[in-house]
Structure formats: C-alpha cells, structure tokens
N, C-alpha and C positions, 0 to 999 in steps of 0.2 A: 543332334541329328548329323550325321554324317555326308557331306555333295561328294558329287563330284565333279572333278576341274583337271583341267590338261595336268600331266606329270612331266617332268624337266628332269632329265637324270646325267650325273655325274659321277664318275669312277676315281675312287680314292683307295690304291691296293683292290681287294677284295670287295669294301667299302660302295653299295650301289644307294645314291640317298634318293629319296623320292620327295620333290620339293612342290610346300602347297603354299598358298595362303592360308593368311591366317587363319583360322575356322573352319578352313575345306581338309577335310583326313579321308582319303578314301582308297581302298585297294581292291581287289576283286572279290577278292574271299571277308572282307568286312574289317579285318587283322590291323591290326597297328603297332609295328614291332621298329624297336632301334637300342641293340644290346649296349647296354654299360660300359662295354669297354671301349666305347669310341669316345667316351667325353673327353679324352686327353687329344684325340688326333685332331678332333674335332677343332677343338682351342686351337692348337697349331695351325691347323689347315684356313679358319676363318681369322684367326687374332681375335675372336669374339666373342662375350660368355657366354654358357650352354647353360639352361635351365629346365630342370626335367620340370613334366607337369603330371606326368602319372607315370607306371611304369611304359619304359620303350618309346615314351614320346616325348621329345625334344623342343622347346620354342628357340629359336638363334635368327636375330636380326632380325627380327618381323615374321618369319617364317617355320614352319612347323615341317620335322623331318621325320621319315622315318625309314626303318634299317629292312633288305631284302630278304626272306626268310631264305632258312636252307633244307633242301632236301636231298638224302641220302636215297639213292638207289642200284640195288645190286643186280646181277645180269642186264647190266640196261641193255646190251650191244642188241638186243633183238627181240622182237615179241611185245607183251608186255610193257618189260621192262623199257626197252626203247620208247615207246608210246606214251609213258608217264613222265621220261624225260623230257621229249617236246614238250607236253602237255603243258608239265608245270613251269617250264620253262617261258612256256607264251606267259603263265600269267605271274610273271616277274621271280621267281624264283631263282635263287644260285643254284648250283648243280655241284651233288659228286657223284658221279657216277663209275659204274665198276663193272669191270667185265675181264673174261680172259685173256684176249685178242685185245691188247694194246692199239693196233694201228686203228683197228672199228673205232674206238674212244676217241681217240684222235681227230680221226673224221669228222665223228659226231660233235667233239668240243667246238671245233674250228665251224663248223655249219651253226648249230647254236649261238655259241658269241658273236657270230659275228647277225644273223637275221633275230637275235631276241635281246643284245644286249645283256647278257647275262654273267657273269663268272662262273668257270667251270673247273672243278680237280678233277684229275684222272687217278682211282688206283685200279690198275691192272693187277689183281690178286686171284687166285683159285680159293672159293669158299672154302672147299674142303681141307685145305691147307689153314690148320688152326694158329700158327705159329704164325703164318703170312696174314691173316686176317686183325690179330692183333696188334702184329708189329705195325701195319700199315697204316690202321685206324689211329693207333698210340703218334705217330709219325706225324699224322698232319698237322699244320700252323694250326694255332692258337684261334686262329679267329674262325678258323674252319670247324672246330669241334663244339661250337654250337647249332649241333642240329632240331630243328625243328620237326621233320617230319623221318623217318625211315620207311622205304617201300624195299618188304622184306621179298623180294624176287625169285631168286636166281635158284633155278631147279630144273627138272629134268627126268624124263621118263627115258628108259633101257631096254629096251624087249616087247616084245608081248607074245608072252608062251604061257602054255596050262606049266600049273604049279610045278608037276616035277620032270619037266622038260626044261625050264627055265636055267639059263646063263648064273651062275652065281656073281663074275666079274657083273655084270649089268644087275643083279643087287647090291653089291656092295658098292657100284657108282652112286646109286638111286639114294642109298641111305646115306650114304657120306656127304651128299650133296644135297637133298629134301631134308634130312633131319638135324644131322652133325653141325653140315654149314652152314643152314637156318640157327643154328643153335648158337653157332660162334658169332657171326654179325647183330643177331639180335641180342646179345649177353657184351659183348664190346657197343655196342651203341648207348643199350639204356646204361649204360653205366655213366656216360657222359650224360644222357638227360633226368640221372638221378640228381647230378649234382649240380643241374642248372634247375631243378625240379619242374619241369614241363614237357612236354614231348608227344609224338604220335606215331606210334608203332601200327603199319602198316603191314600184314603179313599176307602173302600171295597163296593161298591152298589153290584147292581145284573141287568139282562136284566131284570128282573121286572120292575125295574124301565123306563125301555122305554117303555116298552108294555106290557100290562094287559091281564090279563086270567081270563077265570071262576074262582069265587070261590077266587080267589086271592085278593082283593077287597084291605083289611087293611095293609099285607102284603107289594104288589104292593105299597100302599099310601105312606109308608114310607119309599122304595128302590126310589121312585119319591122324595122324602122330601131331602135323600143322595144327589139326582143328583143335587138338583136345591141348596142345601147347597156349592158343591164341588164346584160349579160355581161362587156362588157369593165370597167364602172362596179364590178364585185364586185370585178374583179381590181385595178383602180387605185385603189380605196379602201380594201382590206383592209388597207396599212399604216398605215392612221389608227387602224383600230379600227371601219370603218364601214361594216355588214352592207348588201347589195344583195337587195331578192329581186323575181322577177317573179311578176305576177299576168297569167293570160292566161284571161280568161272566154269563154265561150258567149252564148249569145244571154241578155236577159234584159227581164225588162218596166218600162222607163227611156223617160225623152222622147227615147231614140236615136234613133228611127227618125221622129217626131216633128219633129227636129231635118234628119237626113239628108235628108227627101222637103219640107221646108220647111214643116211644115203638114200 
C-alpha cells in the first residue's frame, strides 16, 4: 500500500529526487519513476550504494527515491497548451515546453521554477518547420529525452469563409500546422519512447473533428485528419508499450478565435 508523507526535494542538474521514508512511496498520479541513468550520479552525489528494488525505485541510505517525470508539451505559450503546463507542473512534473514566441517561454519558465520547483527546457521552434522540429528534439541533453508524457498541442484555425470564398494561404497555415506539424512532433517524439519503450501520447483534436459546421470546411478537415491519426497511432504503437489518447474539446476562452479572425 502506498502513504503518504511530506516530500523533501533536491535539485541535482535536471535531477528533482523525492525523498520518503522507508515504506512511504507516494506521488499524485500513484507513479513511481527514477530513470537508470542516475545510478552513477547518484553514487557520486551520496558516496553511497544505490540499490534498485524494482524498476525506477531506488532504496539509498534508509531512504527510498524517486525520479520527476517529464512532460513534453507544444503551443504551451497560450490556451490549452499553457494550462497543461501549470497543471502538470503543480503536480511535480519537469517541463519542456515549446512555442513560437521565445520571450512567452521564458516568462513562463522563470514563473514555473521558480512557484513549483520544477526544471524547465525551452525550445522555441515553428511546428511546421520539420527540419526545426527535429533538429531541436535531436538536440536536447540526454537526460531530457526521456519523456514520459507528450501533449500534442500546438494548432490553430485560419479563416472562417464558405468553401470557395476561403483564403488558400489560411489553408495551407491550418494543414501545415494541424496535420504536418502534429505529424512531425508526434514522429520525433515516439521515436524516443520506442526506444525507452513506454510513453503517453497525448494528442489535442477539437469537436470539429466529429462534426462539421458552416464555413468550417479546412479547419474541420484536419481536427478529422487528428482523429483518424490518434486512432490508428494507438494501434501502431501499442507494441512499444505507448498509450495514444485523444483530447477533442468544445469551445473555450483561448486567443483561438483571436488568432483565427487575425485580431
């Protein structure tokens, strides 16, 4: 059975350990994580021996540790995407998060670390930029490409005109950026949690994609392109070990619409 008992935390690099007593394991989500690749810091940082007792859990000096998960999320700077960063961030999670607007990230790290305690990456990349999205991901430390969760975000409506009144530039944002750059972070990511074989792909649709509106046309096309991707993504990843789930929201109060009428 799992208690729960005050948490004592300590920052080593990246490194956030959560120290219990002996017999007391608890985190908010039930989890009990502390990646492999610490046993070496570990010895250095204690002089002490580390002794796994199953996977991710550590017994050192009387005391049982365990490692902060991480969550990947893209468009965090706003919406959504922002609101999942607090979120998980309250309930001890590392952060990377990603968005266009560098200086928002910034903002956001420096308010995070500093009222949740947390570690935060910034990569400031454009989805749609497939060369950007891989070099970046490719790029980060070692200890950072173990991720645990991905929340596949960052998207965006262009217009709302009858079919053949519509903006072609504001389709070809909508698809490069709902389908393309869904495509590119979600294909660089599990590729890292093929080879650590665990993972939780989070993928952001919308009710669009179940049912169409006026004027919604392109839009719609590619919250339906998420659904039927998350679908088949559940089924081609389950042999890794790596859960798919969709999120399909309603309307909500976000610079969406803010974004879609340009202003």
């Amino acid at each position: 059975m799992l208690h729960h008992c005050p948490v004592h935390r300590f920052k080593k690099t990246r490194a956030k350990f959560f120290v219990y007593p002996e017999g007391s394991i608890y985190n908010y989500f039930g989890d009990l994580i502390f990646p492999h690749k610490f046993y070496f810091e570990l010895n250095i940082l204690t002089s002490c021996a580390l002794a796994p007792l199953r996977e991710n859990i550590f017994y050192l000096s009387g005391q049982l540790f365990q490692m902060a998960k991480i969550v990947f999320i893209t468009g965090a700077t706003a919406g959504f995407g922002k609101a999942c960063a607090y979120k998980f961030a309250a309930h001890g999670y590392d952060l990377i998060i990603n968005g266009r607007r560098a200086e928002r990230l910034q903002e956001m790290a420096n308010e995070i670390e500093n009222k949740y305690n947390v570690a935060v990456l910034q990569l400031p990349f454009d989805v749609r930029d497939e060369k950007a999205v891989f070099a970046s991901i490719d790029s980060m430390p070692g200890e950072w490409k173990k991720i645990d969760v991905l929340i596949n975000n960052a998207g965006l409506a262009a217009g709302r005109d009858y079919f053949d009144e519509a903006d072609m530039n504001d389709w070809n944002t909508m698809i490069d950026t709902n389908v393309k750059g869904f495509l590119y972070v979600a294909k660089a990511v599990s590729l890292l949690m093929v080879k650590q074989g665990h993972g939780h792909i989070i993928n952001m649709g919308s009710i669009a994609g179940k049912e169409v509106y006026e004027k919604g046309n392109v839009y719609c096309a590619t919250k339906f392109a998420v659904d039927a991707l998350s679908q088949s993504m559940r089924i081609d990843l389950l042999r890794h070990g790596i859960k798919v789930t969709a999120i399909n929201p309603g309307a909500a109060e976000t610079e969406f619409s803010i974004v879609r009428f340009k202003g």
